[in-house]
Legacy VTK file of the C-alpha trace (Angstrom):
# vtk DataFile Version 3.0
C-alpha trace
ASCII
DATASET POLYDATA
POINTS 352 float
0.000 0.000 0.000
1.377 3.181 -1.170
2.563 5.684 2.380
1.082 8.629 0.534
-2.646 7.022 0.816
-1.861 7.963 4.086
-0.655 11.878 3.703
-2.633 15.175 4.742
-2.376 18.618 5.225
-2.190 19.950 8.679
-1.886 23.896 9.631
0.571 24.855 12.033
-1.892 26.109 14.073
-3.582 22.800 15.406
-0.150 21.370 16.706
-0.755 21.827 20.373
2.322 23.103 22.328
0.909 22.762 26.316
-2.154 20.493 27.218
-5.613 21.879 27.896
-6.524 22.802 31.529
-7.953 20.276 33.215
-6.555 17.598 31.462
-10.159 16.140 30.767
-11.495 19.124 29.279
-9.982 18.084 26.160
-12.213 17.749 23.133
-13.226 14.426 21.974
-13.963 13.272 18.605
-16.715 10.169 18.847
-15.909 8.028 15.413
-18.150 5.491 13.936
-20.344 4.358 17.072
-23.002 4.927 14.337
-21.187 3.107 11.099
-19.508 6.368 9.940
-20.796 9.110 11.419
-18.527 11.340 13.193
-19.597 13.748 16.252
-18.233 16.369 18.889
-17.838 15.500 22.718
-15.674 16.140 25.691
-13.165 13.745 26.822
-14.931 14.215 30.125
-17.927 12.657 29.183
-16.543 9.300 27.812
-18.383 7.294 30.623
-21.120 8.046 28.842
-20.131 6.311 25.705
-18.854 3.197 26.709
-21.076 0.503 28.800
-20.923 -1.105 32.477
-18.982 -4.495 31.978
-16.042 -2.577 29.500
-12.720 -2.362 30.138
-10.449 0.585 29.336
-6.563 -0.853 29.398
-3.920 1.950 29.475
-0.350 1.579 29.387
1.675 2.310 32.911
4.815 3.094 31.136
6.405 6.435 32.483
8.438 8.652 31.274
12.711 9.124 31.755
14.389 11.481 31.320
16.076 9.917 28.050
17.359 13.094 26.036
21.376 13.656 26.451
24.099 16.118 25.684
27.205 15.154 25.470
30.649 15.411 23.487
33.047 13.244 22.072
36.897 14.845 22.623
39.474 13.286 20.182
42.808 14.794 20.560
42.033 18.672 20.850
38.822 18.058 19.202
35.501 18.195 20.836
32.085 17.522 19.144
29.361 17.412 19.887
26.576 14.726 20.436
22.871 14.390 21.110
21.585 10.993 22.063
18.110 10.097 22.696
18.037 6.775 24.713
14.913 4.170 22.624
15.102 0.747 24.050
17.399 -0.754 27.066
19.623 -3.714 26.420
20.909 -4.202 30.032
21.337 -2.980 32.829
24.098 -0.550 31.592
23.803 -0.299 27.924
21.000 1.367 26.082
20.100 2.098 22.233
20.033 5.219 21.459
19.235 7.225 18.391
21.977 9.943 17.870
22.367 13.252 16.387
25.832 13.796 15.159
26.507 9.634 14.873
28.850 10.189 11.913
31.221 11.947 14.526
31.732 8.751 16.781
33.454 5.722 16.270
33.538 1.941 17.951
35.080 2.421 21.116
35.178 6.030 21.494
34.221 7.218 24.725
31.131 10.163 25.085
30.481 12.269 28.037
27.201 13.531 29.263
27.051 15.691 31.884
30.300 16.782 33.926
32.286 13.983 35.250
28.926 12.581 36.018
28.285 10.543 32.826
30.352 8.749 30.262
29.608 6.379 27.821
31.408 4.268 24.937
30.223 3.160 21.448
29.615 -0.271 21.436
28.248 -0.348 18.279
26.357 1.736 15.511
23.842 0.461 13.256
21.609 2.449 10.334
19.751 5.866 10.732
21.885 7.282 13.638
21.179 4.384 15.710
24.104 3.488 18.012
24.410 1.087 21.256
25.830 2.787 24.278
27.380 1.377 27.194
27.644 3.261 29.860
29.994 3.366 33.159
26.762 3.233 35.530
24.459 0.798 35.507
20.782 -0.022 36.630
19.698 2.107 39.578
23.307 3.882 39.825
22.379 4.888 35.911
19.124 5.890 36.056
19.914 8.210 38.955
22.373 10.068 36.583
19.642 9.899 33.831
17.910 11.985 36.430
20.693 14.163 36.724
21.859 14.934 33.327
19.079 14.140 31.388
16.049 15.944 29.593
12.562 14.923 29.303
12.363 14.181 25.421
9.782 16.244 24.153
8.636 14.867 20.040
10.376 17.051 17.625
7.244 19.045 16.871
7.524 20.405 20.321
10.814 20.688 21.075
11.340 22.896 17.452
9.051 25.291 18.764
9.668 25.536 22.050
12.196 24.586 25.318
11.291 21.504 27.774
10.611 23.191 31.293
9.586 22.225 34.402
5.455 21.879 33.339
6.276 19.566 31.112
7.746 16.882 34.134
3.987 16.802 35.082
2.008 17.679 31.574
4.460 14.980 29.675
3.389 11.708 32.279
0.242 10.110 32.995
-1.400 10.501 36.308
-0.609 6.351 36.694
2.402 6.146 35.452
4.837 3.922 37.190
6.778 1.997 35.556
10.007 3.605 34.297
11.429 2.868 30.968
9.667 5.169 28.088
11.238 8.073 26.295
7.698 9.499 24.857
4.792 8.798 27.177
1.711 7.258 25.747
-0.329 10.439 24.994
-3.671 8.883 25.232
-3.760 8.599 28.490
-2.571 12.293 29.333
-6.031 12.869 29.252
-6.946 10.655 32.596
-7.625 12.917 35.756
-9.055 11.279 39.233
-12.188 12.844 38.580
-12.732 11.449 34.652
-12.000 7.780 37.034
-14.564 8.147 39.069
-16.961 9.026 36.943
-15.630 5.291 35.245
-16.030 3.349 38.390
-19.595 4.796 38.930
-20.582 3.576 35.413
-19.138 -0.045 36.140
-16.320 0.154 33.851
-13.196 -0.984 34.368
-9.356 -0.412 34.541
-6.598 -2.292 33.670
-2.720 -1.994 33.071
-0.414 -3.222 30.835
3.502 -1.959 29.888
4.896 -1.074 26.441
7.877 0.947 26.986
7.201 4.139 24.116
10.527 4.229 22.005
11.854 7.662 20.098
10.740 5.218 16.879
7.073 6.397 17.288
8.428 10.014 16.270
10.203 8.603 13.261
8.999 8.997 9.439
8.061 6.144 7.059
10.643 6.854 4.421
9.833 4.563 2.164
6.939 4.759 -1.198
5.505 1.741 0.220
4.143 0.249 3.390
5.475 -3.233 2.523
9.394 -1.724 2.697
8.868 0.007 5.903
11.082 -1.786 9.109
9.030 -0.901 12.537
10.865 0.043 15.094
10.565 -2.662 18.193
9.493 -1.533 21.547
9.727 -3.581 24.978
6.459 -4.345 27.407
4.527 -7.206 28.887
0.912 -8.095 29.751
0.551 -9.890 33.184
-1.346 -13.268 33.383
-3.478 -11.484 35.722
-4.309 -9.400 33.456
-4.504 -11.569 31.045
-6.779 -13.494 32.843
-9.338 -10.217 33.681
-9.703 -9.265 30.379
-10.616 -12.973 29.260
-13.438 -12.489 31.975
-14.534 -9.189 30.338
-14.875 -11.305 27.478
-16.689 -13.888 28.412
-19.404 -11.443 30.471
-19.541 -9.728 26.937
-18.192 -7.067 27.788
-16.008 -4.582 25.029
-11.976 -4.504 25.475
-11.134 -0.189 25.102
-7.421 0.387 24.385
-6.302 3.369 26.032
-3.624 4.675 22.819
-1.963 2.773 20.485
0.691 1.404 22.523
-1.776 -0.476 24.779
-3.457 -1.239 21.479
-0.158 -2.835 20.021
0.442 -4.490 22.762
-2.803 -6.231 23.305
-2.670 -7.114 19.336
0.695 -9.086 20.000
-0.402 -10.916 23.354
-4.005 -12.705 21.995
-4.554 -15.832 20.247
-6.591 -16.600 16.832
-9.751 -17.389 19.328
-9.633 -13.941 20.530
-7.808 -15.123 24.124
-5.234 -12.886 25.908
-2.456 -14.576 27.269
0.664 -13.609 29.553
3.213 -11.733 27.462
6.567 -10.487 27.758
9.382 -9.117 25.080
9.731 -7.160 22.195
6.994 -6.332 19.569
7.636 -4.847 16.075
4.031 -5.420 15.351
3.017 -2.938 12.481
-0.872 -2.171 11.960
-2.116 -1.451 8.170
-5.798 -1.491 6.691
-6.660 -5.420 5.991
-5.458 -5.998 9.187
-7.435 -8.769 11.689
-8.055 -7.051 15.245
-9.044 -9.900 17.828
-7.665 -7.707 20.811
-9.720 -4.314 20.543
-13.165 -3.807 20.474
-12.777 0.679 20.526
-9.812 2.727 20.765
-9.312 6.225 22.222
-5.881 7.862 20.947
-5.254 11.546 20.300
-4.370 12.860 16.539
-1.364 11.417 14.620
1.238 12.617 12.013
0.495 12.579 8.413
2.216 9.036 6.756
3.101 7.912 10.005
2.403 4.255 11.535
-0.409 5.518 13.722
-2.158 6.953 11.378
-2.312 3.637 9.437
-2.994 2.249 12.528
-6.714 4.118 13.113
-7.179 3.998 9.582
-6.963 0.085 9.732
-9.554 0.036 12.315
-12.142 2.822 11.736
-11.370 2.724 8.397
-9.306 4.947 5.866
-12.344 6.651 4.236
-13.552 7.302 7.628
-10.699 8.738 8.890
-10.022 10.890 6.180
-13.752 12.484 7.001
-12.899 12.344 10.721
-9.679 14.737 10.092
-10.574 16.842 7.941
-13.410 17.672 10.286
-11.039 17.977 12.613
-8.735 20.646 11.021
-11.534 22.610 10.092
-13.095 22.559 13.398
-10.181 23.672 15.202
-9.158 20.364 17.064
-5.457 20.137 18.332
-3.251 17.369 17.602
-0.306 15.380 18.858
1.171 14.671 22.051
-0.566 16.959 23.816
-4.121 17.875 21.465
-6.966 16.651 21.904
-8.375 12.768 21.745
-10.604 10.883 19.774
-13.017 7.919 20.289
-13.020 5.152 17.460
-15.061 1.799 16.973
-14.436 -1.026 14.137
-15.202 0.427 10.689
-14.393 -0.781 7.206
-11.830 -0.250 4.682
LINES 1 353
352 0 1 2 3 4 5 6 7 8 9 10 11 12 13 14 15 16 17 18 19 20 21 22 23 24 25 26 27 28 29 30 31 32 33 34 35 36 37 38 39 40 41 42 43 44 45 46 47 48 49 50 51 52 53 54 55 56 57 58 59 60 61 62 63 64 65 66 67 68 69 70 71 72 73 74 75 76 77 78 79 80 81 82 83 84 85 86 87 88 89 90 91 92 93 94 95 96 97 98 99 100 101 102 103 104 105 106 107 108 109 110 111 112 113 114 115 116 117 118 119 120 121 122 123 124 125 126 127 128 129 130 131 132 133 134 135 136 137 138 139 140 141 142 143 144 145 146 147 148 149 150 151 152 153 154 155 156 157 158 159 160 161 162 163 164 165 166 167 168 169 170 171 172 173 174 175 176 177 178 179 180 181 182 183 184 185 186 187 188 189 190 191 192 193 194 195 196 197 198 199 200 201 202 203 204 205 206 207 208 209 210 211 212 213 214 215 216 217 218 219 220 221 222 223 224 225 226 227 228 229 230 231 232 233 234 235 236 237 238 239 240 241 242 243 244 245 246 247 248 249 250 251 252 253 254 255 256 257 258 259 260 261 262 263 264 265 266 267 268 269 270 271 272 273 274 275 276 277 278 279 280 281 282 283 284 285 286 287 288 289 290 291 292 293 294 295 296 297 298 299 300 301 302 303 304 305 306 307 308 309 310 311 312 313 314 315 316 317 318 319 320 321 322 323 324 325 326 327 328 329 330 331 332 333 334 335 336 337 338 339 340 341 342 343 344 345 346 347 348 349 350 351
């Protein structure tokens, strides 16, 4: 399928810079609950829309602080080097996607921070991606992380404007706890205590599941078609616990909500052919195009994606392409905000 299928037009003026005010006072866009029909809501209302026996499933993953500056010295030389940390290895070496990669070599040692970091190249692979190992390592390292590093803002941000302290609240959900991601799963920026009790009073309810968010979800398809595009891999697990809940919500009928695409993916790569969930744990490169079977997800709430990226093929496989065409360009005219920190929208199974 050709990437540009997937390509739109989107005014500067609906990427969203800072979150709304509160959080679920964010507008909602309600897609297909009627086969194709598209309406205005709040995302403080979506008790109403779902039913008592769903399940909403949101990802815990939280944010690090995974952007570094550093510089690579080489006789009286210094450049240098940006690094974003994507996926952990062990417990001292990361991958890490890095700006100014041509500059290193295998072996050559990079320091972040002052005396409080250093790194060496391990090994460097295609698109700026290189393996780090650094000279801390699991808590020791993360603690520096704190220290020297930056919360990574997507590029569409951080071009316009500086990370500051806001965003160390504004950029993590309110449930966040397990450490590991380097873009938080946006979806669920929307979640306040008050939008959960409104849940529990309706009978729905919530479950967790981890997919550590990698700087991949920010990169471009390059390529003219979907078939030649490599997904990036991102690491996560589903609990037999879990597991075993939302099998129950099955079986009593009720509707499985993913909570973003990462919970979404996630769920996708942990059920069977019969439409069971099972205990899950590793890496998924699972990549989401129109003709694809979903057996995991009965709805989807995620906020508004890039033009020819991945999660834009993503909705469009479920609600549909034609639909989601409709559904954005309503959106653009109507003044919605996208991105990380826009505004959210409410999909159910459609056809392509």
């Amino acid at each position: 399928m050709r990437v540009d299928t997937f390509d739109f037009d989107l005014p500067e003026e609906n990427i969203a810079l800072r979150p709304v005010t509160p959080r679920d006072s964010a507008r909602m866009l309600l897609i297909n609950q009627t086969p194709g029909e598209i309406s205005d809501c709040v995302v403080s209302n979506l008790a109403e829309y779902l039913k008592p026996g769903d399940a909403l499933v949101f990802n815990d993953t939280r944010v690090i602080p995974a952007q570094l500056e550093g510089v690579r010295r080489r006789g009286d030389t210094v450049a240098k080097i940006g690094a974003t940390l994507h996926m952990r290895l062990e417990a001292d070496r990361w991958l890490a996607f890095v700006r100014g990669a041509k500059k290193l070599k295998v072996g050559e040692k990079v320091e972040f921070g002052t005396d409080i970091l250093n790194a060496i190249v391990e090994n460097k692979g295609e698109g700026g991606e290189v393996e780090l190992r650094f000279d801390r390592s699991g808590p020791d390292l993360d603690l520096a992380l704190v220290e020297v590093g930056y919360i990574p803002l997507p590029p569409y941000i951080a071009l316009k404007r500086a990370e500051d302290e806001r965003d160390h609240v504004d950029y993590q959900t309110i449930y966040a706890r397990e450490d590991g991601a380097v873009a938080a799963p946006t979806a669920g920026l929307h979640f306040t205590d008050e939008l959960f009790a409104k849940l529990d009073a309706r009978g729905i309810s919530r479950h967790f599941v981890t997919l550590h968010v990698g700087a991949g979800t920010f990169l471009p398809v390059k390529v003219d078609d979907t078939d030649d595009h490599k997904m990036h891999h991102e690491v996560g697990h589903v609990s037999a616990e879990t597991a075993k809940r939302l099998n129950r919500v099955r079986e009593n009928c009720g509707r499985i909500v993913c909570v973003g695409t990462t919970s979404l993916r996630l769920l996708e790569s942990s059920v069977d052919e019969q439409r069971r969930f099972h205990p899950w744990e590793g890496s998924t490169d699972i990549f989401i195009t129109p003709g694809y079977e979903f057996r995991a997800t009965d709805a989807l709430m995620t906020n508004f994606h890039l033009p020819k990226s991945t999660l834009f093929m993503l909705v469009s496989a479920f609600a549909g392409t034609d639909t989601m065409r409709r559904a954005y360009d309503h959106a653009i005219e109507s003044g919605y905000r996208f991105y990380s920190y826009g505004d959210s929208s409410l999909l159910f199974p459609g056809r392509n």
